[in-house]
C-alpha positions in Angstrom: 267.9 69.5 -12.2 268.7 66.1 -11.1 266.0 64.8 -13.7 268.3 66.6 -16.6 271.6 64.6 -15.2 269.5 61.4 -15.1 268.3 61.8 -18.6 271.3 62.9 -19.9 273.0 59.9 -18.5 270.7 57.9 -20.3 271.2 59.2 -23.6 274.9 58.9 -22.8 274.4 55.3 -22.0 275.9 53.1 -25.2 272.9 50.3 -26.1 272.1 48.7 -29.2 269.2 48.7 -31.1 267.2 45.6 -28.5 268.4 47.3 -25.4 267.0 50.6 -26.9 263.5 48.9 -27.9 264.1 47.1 -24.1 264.4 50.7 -22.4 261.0 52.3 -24.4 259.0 49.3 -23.5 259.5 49.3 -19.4 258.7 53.4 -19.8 255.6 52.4 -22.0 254.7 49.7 -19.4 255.0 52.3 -16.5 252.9 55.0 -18.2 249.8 52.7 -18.9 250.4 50.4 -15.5 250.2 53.5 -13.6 247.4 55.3 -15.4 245.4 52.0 -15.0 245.9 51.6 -11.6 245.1 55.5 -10.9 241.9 54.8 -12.7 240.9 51.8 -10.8 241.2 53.8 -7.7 239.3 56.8 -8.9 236.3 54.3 -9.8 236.7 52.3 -6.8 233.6 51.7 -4.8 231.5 53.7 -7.5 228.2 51.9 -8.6 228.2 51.4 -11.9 226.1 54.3 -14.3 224.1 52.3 -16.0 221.0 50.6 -14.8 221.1 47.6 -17.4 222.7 44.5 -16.4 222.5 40.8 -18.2 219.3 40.1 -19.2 218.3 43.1 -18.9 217.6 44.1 -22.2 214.9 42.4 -25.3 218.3 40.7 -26.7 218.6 39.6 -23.0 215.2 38.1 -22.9 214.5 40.4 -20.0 211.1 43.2 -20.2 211.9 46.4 -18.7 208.9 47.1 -16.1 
């Protein structure tokens, strides 16, 4: 229920257009900054999947044994 007043007091809120655009872009920056760092920690001391690495491959210059 208190999300509802928040929002609603946000839509209340009298901004022009930059303050608007302003508002979107700090939510948009949460979202990904906060799904980024979520993933991070999910992958976080994982090795990585694939057994190539730089020079690893012809283009490399490497041979695979």
């Amino acid at each position: 229920m208190a999300e509802k007043k928040n929002l609603q007091q946000l839509f209340d809120k009298p901004m022009d257009r930059k303050q608007f655009l302003a508002h979107i872009g700090a939510g948009l920056l949460v979202v990904v900054g906060v799904s980024g760092l979520l993933g991070q920690l999910v992958r976080y001391g994982q090795q990585p999947t694939s057994d190539e690495g730089y020079g690893d491959t012809s283009y490399g210059g490497g041979t695979k044994s």
